[in-house]
Structure formats: structure tokens, C-alpha cells
LOKE-915876 format. One record per residue (C-alpha): residue in one letter; chain; x, y, z. Coordinates in nm, 4 decimals, decimal comma. Each point is the difference from the previous one (the first is absolute). Example, Ala and Ser with C-alpha at 12.3 -4.5 7.8 and 13.67 -1.06 7.14 Angstrom:
2
<rec aa="A" ch="A" xx="1,2300" yy="-0,4500" zz="0,7800"/>
<rec aa="S" ch="A" xx="0,1370" yy="0,3440" zz="-0,0660"/>
***
This chain:
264
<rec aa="X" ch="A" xx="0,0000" yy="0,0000" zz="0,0000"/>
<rec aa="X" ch="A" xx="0,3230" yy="0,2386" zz="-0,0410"/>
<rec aa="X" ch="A" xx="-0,0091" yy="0,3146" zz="-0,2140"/>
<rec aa="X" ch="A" xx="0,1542" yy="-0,1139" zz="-0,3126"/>
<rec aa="X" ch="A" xx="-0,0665" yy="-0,2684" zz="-0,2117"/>
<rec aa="X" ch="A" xx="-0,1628" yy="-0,2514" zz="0,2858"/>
<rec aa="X" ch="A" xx="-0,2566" yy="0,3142" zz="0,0328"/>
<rec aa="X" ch="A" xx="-0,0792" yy="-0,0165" zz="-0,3841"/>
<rec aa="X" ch="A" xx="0,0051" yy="-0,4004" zz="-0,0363"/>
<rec aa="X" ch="A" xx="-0,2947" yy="-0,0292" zz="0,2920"/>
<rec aa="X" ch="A" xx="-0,2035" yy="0,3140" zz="-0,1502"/>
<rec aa="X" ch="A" xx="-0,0014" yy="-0,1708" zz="-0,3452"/>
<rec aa="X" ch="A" xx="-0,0589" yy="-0,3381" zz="0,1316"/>
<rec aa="X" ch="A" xx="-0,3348" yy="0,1556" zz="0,1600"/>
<rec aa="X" ch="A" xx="-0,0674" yy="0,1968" zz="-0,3805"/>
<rec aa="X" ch="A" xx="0,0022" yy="-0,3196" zz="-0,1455"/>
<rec aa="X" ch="A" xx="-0,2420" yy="-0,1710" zz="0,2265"/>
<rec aa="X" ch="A" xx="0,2901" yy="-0,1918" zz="0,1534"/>
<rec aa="X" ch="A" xx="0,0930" yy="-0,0707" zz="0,3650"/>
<rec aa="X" ch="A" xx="0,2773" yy="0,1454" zz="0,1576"/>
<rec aa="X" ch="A" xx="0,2397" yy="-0,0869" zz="0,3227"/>
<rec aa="X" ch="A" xx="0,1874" yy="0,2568" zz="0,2140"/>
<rec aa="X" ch="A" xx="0,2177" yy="-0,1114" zz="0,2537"/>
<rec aa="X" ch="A" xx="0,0839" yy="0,2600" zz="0,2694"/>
<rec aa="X" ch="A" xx="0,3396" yy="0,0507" zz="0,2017"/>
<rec aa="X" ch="A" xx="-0,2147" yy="0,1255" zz="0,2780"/>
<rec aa="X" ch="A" xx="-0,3081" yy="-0,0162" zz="0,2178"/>
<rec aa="X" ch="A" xx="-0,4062" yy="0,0645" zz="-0,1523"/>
<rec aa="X" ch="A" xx="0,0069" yy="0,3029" zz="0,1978"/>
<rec aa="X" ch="A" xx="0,3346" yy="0,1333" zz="-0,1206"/>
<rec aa="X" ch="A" xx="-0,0705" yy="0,0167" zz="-0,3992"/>
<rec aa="X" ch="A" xx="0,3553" yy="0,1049" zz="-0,2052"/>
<rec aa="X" ch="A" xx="0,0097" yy="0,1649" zz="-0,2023"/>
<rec aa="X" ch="A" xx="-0,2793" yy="0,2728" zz="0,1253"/>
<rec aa="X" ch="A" xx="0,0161" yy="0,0986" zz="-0,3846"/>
<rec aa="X" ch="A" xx="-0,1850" yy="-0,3191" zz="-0,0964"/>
<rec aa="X" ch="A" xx="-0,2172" yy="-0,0282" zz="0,2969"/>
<rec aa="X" ch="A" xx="-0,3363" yy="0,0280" zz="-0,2946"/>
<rec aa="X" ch="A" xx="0,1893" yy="-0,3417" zz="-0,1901"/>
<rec aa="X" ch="A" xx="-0,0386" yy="-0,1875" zz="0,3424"/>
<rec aa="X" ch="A" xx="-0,3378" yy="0,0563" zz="0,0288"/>
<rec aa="X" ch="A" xx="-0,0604" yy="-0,0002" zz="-0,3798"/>
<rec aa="X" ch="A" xx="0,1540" yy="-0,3671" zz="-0,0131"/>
<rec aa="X" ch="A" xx="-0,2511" yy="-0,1499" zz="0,2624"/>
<rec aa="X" ch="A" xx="-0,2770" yy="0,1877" zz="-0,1786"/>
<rec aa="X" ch="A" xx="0,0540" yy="-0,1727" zz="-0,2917"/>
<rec aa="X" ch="A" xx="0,0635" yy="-0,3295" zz="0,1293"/>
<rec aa="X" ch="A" xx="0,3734" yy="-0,0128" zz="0,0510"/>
<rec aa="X" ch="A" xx="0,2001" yy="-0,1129" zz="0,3455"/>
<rec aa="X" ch="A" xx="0,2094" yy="0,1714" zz="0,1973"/>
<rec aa="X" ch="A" xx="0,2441" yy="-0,1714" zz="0,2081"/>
<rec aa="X" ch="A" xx="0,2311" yy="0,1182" zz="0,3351"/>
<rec aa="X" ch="A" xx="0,1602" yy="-0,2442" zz="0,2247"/>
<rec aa="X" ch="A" xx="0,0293" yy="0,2186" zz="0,2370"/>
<rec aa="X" ch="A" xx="-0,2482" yy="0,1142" zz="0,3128"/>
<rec aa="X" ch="A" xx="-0,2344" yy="0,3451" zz="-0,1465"/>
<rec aa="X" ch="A" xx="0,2182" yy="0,1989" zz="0,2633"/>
<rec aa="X" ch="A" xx="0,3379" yy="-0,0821" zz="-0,1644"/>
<rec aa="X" ch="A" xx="0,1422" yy="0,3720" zz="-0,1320"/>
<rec aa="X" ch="A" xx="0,1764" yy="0,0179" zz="-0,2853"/>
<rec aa="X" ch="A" xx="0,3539" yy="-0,1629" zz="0,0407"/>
<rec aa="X" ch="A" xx="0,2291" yy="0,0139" zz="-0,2768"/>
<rec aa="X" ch="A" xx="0,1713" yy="-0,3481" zz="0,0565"/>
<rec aa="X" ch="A" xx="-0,3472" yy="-0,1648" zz="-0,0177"/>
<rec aa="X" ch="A" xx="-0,0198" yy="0,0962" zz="-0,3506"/>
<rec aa="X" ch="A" xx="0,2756" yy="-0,2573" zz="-0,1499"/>
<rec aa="X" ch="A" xx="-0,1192" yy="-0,2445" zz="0,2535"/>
<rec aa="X" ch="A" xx="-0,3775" yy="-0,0394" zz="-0,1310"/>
<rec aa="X" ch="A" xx="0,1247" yy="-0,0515" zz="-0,3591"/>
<rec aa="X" ch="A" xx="0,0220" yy="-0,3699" zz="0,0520"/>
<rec aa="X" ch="A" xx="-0,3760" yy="0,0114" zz="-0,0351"/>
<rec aa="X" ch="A" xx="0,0046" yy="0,2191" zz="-0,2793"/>
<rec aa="X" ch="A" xx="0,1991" yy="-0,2707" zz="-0,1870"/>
<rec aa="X" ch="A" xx="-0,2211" yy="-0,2714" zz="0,1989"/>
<rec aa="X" ch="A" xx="-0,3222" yy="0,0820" zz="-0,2074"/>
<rec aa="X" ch="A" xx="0,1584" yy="0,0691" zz="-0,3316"/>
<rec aa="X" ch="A" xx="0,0046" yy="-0,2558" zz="-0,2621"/>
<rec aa="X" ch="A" xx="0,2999" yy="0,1929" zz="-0,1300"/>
<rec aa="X" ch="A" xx="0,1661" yy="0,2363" zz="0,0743"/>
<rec aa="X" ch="A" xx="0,0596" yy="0,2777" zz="-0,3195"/>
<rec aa="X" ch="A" xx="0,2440" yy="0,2953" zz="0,1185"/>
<rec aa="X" ch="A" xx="-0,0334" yy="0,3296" zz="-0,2530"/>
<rec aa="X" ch="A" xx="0,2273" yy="0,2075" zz="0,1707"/>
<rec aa="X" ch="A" xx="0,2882" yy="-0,0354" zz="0,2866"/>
<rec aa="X" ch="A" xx="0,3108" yy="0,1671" zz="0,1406"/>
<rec aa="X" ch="A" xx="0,3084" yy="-0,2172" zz="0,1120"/>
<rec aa="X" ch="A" xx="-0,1561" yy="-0,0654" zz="0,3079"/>
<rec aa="X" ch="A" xx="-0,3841" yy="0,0916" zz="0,0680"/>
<rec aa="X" ch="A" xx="-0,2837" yy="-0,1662" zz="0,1688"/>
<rec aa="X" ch="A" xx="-0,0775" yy="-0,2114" zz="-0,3377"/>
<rec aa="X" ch="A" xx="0,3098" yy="-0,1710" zz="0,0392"/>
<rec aa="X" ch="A" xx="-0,0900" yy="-0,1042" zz="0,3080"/>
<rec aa="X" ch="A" xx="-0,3289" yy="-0,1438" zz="-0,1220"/>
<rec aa="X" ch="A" xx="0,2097" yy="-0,2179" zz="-0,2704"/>
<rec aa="X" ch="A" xx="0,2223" yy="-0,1147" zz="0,2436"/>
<rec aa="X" ch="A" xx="-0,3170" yy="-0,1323" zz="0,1967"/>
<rec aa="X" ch="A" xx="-0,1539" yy="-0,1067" zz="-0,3265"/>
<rec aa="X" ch="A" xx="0,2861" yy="-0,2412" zz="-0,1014"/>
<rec aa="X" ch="A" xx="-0,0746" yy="-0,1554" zz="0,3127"/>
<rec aa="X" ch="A" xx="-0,2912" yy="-0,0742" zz="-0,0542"/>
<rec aa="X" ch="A" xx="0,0738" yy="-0,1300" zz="-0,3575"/>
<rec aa="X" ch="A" xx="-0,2035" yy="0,2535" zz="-0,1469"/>
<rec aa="X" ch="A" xx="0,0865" yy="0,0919" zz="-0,4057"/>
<rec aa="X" ch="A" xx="0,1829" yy="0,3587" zz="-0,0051"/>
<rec aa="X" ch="A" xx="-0,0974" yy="0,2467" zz="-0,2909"/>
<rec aa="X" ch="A" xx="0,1490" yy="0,3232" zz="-0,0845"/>
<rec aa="X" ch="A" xx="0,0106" yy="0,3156" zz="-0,2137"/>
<rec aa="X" ch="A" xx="0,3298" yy="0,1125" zz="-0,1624"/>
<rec aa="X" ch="A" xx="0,0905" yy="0,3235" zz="0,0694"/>
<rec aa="X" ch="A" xx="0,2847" yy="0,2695" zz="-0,1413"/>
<rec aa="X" ch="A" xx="0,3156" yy="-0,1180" zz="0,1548"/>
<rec aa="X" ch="A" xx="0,1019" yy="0,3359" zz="0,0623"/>
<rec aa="X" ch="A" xx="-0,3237" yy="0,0802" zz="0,2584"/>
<rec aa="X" ch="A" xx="0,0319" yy="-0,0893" zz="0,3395"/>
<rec aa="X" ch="A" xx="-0,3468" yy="-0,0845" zz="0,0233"/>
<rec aa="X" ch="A" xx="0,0681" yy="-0,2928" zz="-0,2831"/>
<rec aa="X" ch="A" xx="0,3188" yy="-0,1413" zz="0,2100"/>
<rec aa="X" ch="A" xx="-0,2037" yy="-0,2611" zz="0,2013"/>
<rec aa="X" ch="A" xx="-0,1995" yy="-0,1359" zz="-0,3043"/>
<rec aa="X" ch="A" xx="0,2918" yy="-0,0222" zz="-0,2034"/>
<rec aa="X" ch="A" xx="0,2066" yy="-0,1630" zz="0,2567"/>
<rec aa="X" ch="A" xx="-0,3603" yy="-0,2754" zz="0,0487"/>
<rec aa="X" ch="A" xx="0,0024" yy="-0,0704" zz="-0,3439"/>
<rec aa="X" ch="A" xx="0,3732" yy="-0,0805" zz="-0,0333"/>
<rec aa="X" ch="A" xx="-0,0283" yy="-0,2373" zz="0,3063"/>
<rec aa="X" ch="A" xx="-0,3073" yy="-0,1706" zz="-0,1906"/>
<rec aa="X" ch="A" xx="-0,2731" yy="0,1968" zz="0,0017"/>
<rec aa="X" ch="A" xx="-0,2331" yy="0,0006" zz="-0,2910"/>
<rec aa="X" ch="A" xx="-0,0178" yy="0,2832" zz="-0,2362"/>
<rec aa="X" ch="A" xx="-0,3660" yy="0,1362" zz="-0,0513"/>
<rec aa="X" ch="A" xx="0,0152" yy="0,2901" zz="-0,2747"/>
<rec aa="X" ch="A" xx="-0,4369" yy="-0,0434" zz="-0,0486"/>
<rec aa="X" ch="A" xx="-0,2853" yy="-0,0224" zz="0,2627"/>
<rec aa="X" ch="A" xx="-0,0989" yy="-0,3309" zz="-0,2674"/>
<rec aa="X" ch="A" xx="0,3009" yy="-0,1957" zz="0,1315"/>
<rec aa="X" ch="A" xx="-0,0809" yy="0,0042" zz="0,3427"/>
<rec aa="X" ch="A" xx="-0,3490" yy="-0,0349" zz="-0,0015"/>
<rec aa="X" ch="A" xx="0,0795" yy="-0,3160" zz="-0,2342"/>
<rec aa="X" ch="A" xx="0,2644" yy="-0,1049" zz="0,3001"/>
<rec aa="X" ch="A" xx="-0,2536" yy="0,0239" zz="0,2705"/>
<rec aa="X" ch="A" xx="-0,3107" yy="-0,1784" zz="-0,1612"/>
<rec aa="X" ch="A" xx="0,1842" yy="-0,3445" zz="-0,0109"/>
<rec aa="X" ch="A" xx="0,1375" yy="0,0795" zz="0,3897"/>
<rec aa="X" ch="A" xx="-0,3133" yy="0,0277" zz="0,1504"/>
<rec aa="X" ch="A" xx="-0,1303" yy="-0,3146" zz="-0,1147"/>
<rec aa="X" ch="A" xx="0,2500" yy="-0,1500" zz="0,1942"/>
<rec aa="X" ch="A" xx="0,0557" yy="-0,0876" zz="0,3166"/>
<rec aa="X" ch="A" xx="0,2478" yy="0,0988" zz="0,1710"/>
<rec aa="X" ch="A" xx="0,0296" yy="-0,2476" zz="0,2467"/>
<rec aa="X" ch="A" xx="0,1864" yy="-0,2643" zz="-0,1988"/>
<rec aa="X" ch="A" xx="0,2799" yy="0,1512" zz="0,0436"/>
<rec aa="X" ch="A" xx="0,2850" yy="-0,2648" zz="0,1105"/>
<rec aa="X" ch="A" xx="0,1525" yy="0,0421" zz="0,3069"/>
<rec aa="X" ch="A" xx="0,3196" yy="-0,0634" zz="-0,1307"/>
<rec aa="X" ch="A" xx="-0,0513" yy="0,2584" zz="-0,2595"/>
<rec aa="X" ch="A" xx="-0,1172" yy="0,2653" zz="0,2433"/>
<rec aa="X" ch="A" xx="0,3281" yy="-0,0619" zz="0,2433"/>
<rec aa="X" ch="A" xx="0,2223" yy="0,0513" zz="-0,3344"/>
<rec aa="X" ch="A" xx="-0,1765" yy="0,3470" zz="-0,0352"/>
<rec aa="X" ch="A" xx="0,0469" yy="0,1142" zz="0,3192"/>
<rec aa="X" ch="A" xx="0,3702" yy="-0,1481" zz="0,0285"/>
<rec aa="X" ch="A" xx="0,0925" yy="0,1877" zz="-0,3035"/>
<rec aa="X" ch="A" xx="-0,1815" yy="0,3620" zz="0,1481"/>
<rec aa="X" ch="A" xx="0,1378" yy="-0,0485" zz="0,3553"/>
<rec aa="X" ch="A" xx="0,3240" yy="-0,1488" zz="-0,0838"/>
<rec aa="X" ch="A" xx="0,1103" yy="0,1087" zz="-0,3641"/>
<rec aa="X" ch="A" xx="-0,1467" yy="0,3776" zz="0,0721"/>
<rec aa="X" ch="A" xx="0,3100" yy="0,0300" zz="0,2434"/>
<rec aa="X" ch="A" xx="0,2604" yy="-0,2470" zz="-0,0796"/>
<rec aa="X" ch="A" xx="0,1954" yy="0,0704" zz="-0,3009"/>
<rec aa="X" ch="A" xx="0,2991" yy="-0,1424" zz="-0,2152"/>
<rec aa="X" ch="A" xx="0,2960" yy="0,2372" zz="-0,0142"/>
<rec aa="X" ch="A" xx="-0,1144" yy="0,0024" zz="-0,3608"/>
<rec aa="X" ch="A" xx="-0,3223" yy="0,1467" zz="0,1132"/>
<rec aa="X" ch="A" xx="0,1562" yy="0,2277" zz="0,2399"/>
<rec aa="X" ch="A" xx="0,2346" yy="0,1533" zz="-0,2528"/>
<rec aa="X" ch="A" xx="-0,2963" yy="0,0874" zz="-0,2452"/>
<rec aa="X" ch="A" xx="-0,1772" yy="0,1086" zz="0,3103"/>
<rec aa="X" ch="A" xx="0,2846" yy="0,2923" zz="0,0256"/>
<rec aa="X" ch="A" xx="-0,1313" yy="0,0912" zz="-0,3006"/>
<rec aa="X" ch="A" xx="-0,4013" yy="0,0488" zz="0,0520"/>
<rec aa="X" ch="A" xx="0,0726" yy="0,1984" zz="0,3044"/>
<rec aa="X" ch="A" xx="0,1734" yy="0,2347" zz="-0,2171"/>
<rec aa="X" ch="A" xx="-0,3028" yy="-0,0080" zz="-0,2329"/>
<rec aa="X" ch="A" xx="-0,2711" yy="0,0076" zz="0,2370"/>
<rec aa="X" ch="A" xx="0,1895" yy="0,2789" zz="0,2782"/>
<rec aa="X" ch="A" xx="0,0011" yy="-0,2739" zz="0,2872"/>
<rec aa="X" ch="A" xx="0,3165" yy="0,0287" zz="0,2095"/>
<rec aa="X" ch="A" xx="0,1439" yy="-0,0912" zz="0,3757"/>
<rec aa="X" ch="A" xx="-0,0655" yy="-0,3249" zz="-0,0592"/>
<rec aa="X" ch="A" xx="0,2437" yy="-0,2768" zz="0,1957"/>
<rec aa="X" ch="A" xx="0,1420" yy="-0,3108" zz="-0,0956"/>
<rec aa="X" ch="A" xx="0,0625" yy="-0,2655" zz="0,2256"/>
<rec aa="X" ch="A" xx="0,1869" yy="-0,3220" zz="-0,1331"/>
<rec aa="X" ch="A" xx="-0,1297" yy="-0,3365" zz="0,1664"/>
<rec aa="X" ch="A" xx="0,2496" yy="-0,2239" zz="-0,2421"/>
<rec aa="X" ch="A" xx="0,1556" yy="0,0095" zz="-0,2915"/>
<rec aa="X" ch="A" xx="-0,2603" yy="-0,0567" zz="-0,2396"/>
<rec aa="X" ch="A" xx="-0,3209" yy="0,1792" zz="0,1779"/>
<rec aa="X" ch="A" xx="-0,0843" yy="0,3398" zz="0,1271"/>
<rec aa="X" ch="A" xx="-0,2501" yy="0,2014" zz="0,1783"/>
<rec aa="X" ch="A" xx="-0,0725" yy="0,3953" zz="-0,0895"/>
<rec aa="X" ch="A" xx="-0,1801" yy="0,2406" zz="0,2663"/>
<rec aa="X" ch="A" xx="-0,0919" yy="0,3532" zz="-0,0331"/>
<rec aa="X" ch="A" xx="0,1515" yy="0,1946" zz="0,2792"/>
<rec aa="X" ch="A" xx="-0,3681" yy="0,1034" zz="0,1654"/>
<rec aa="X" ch="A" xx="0,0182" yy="-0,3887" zz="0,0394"/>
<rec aa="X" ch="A" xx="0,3190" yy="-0,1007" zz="0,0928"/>
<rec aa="X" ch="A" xx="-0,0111" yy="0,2076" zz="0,2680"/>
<rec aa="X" ch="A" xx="-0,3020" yy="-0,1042" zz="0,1493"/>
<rec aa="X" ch="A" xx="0,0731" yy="-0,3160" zz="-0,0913"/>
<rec aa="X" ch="A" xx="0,3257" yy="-0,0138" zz="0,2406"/>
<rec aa="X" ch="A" xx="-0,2010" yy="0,1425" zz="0,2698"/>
<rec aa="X" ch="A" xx="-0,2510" yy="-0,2784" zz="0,0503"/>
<rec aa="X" ch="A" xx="0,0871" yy="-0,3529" zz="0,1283"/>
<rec aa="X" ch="A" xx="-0,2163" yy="-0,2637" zz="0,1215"/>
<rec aa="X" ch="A" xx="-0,1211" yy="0,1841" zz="0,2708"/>
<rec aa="X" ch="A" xx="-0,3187" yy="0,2183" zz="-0,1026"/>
<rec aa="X" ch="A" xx="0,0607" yy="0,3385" zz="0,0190"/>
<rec aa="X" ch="A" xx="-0,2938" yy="0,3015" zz="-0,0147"/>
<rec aa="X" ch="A" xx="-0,0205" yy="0,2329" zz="-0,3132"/>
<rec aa="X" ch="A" xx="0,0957" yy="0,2915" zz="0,2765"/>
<rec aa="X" ch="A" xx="0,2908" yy="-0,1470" zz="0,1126"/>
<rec aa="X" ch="A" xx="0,1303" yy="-0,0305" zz="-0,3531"/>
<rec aa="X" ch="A" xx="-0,1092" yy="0,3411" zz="-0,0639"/>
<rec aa="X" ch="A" xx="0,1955" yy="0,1249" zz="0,2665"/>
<rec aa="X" ch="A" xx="0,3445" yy="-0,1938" zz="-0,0398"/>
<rec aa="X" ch="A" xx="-0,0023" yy="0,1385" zz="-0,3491"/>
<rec aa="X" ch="A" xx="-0,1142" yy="0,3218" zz="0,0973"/>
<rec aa="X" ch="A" xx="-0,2954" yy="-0,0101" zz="-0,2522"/>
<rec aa="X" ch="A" xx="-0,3619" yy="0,0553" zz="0,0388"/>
<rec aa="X" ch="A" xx="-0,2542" yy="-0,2655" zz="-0,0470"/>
<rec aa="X" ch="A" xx="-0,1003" yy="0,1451" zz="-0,2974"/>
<rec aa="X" ch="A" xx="0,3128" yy="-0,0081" zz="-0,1456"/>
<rec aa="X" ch="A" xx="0,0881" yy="-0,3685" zz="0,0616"/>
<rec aa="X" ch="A" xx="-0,3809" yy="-0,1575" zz="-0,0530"/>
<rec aa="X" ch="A" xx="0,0172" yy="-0,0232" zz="-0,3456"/>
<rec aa="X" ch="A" xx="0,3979" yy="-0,1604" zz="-0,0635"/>
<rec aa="X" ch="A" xx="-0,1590" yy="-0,2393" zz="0,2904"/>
<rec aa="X" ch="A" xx="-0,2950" yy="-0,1391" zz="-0,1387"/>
<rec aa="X" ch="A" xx="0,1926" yy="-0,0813" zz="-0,3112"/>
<rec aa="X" ch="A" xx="0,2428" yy="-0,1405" zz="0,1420"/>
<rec aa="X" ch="A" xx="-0,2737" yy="-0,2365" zz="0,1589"/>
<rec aa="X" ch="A" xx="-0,1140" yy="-0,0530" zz="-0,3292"/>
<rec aa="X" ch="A" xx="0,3732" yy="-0,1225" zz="-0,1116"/>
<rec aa="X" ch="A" xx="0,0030" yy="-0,2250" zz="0,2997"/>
<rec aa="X" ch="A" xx="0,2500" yy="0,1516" zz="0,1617"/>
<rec aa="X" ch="A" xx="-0,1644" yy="0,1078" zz="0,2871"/>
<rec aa="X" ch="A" xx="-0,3249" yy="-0,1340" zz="0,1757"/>
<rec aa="X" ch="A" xx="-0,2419" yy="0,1666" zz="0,2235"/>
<rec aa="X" ch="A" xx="-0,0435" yy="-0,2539" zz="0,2463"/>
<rec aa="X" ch="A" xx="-0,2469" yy="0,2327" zz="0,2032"/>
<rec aa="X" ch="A" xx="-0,1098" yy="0,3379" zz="0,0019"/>
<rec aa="X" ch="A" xx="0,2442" yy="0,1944" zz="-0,1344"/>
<rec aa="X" ch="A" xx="0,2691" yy="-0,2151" zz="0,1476"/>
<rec aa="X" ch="A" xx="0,2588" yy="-0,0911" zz="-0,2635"/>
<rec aa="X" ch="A" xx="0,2785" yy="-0,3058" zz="-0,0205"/>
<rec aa="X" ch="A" xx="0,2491" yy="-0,0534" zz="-0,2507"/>
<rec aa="X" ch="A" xx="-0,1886" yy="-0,3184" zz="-0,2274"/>
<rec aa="X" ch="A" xx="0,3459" yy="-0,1195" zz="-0,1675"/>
<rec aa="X" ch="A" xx="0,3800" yy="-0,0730" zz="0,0710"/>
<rec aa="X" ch="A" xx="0,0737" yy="0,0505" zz="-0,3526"/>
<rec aa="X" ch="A" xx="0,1999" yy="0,2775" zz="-0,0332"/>
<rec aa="X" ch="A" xx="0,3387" yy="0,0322" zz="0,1534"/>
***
């Protein structure tokens, strides 16, 4: 239900007698953005569904936002991203997509626009090129006949191996090209940390550094707020991806351990 494109998609879903699904980052009570406060109530109006996880006195918290777009992904059929920076909340939906072995679509955009980075980038990893609304209405009529639940098991684990695992452990040969994107795509401080020989993990600096400060025993948002002499707000978001990654896990509320040994 964001401004943007998510805004449009549900308002012409409803002008073409569809149904619609928002998801919300925060409680009934708390709509966000006020600007599209009329496309909440115009989606239940017209027979659409709108979803929040959260109690209807949860406020508007920015972390909660990356967090609920496992559900996003959850109800798709697909998943088709038209525009994306380097990193942006519809990366984070893919990543939770190829979890959950959904099929990833995706617009090409000028190589030289930041907002085309993260489409680009899908597409080279596998993503399928849609140039005309045909082609993925044409992908998604076969899909929904279906069912999804025949997925193997075995099949499912290799998915999520390859996101959990392959997303952060890279050949040197990897690595070395790797130098290269962050040129291209402006993304710098990141560390290296060699396990052996052959294998290597990379970290941003937001999370290596909160990433040395946890150990097995939980520690509370504040207190790693405080030892880095950051506010909440400042640390929420690099947190909750790093939960995403697996790197961390919230074990209660807002008490943090380290999840893996991994890096050295």
C-alpha cells in the first residue's frame, strides 16, 4: 500500500474489478502512509484484504517494514520486480521469495539508472526477462493451476541452501568480480574475512560491527545501541537484515545473539 508503484498496482486491480492485498508494516490503527489512508479503505470497499501481523496499536516502526515482506512474497504466485536500487525493500521480498521456491520476474532497466541496478542485477542471477504485460500474464495462468504443495522437500532445502549459504559464501573468483560491482553499484566498507583457502565470507561494516558485538548471550537492542553509541533508529534497520541473512536471531524481544560461528 506504499506511494509508488504498490499504490498504483492495488488502485488498478480494484478498476478492473479485481481483488487486491495490502500487507501493512504496522498496526490497523496506525495506517502508513497517511497519503493513502482513502486506498485502505477503498480496497475493503471493493472487496480486497488487508493484512497486519501486528496488534492495531503497533506505530509505525521502520524495521517492521522489511520484516512483513515475507508475506508479501507468501501470497504471490510470482514475484515480478519493475524497478529496484542495489539494495531496497524488493530485494528483500526476492530473497524471501526464493525461499519459498516462488518463479522471479523482472523488468530491464537502463544500466546507467540507479533505480534499474536491482532488476538488472535479478535478471543476471536468473531472473526472467518480461519486456510485455502478455508474457507474464501467460506465466501466471499455468502457475495457478498448480499446486504448490508438491514441492519436494529435497528440492525446497536446495533452494534455501543456495539463498542462505551461496548469498554469503563466495569463491575468491566471486570475490574478485565482487571488487568490481561495488565499484559499479557505490557499495563500500565492506570486510573480508578468510575461513580457508578456498572460501570466504563478505560483511558490510554496519554488520560486522554489530556482528562482533553479539555472542551467544542475548543482548537488548539498547544495549547495542549504546556500546556503539547509535540510536535505535539508526541500528533497527542493518539489524533486521541481518536477521534476515541469518546472522543474527532475535531469540526474544528485542534480545539479539550471534546465529553463526562462520566468520573468523
Amino acid at each position: 500500500m506504499a506511494l509508488g508503484i504498490d499504490g498504483i498496482a492495488h488502485n488498478f486491480a480494484i478498476e478492473e474489478k479485481g481483488k487486491t492485498i495490502a500487507v501493512l508494516g504496522s498496526g490497523f490503527n496506525f495506517i502508513y502512509p497517511k497519503e493513502n489512508e482513502w486506498l485502505f479503505h477503498k480496497i475493503l470497499e471493493y472487496g480486497g484484504c488487508i493484512i497486519s501481523e501486528y496488534s492495531p496499536e503497533t506505530e509505525v516502526i521502520k524495521s517492521n517494514f522489511p520484516i512483513r515482506n515475507r508475506i508479501i512474497s507468501g501470497l504471490s504466485d510470482a514475484i515480478l520486480v519493475v524497478e529496484a536500487k542495489y539494495r531496497s525493500g524488493s530485494s528483500i521480498t526476492v530473497k524471501h521469495a526464493k525461499l519459498q521456491g516462488k518463479n522471479i520476474y523482472a523488468i530491464p532497466n537502463n544500466i546507467y539508472e540507479n533505480t534499474g541496478i536491482g532488476t538488472n542485477i535479478l535478471i543476471q542471477e536468473g531472473a526472467e526477462l518480461i519486456t510485455k504485460p502478455k508474457q507474464i500474464i501467460d506465466k501466471i495462468k499455468p502457475m495457478k493451476k498448480r499446486n504448490h504443495k508438491t514441492v519436494r522437500n529435497s528440492a525446497l532445502k536446495e533452494i534455501i541452501d543456495k539463498e542462505i549459504y551461496g548469498s554469503k559464501i563466495k569463491s575468491r573468483f566471486e570475490l574478485e568480480n565482487s571488487f568490481n560491482e561495488k565499484n559499479i553499484y557505490s557499495e563500500k566498507n565492506f570486510s573480508i574475512k578468510s575461513i580457508n583457502k578456498n572460501v570466504s565470507i563478505i560483511l558490510k561494516k554496519e554488520y560486522l560491527e554489530i556482528y562482533k558485538l553479539l555472542s551467544n548471550i542475548p543482548m537488548h537492542i539498547d544495549e547495542i545501541a549504546v556500546r556503539l553509541n547509535k540510536s535505535i533508529q539508526q541500528i533497527s534497520p542493518t539489524i533486521t537484515l541481518m536477521e534476515i541473512d541469518g546472522l543474527i536471531e532475535q531469540i526474544d524481544s528485542n534480545y539479539y545473539i550471534r546465529k553463526t560461528d562462520k566468520i573468523i
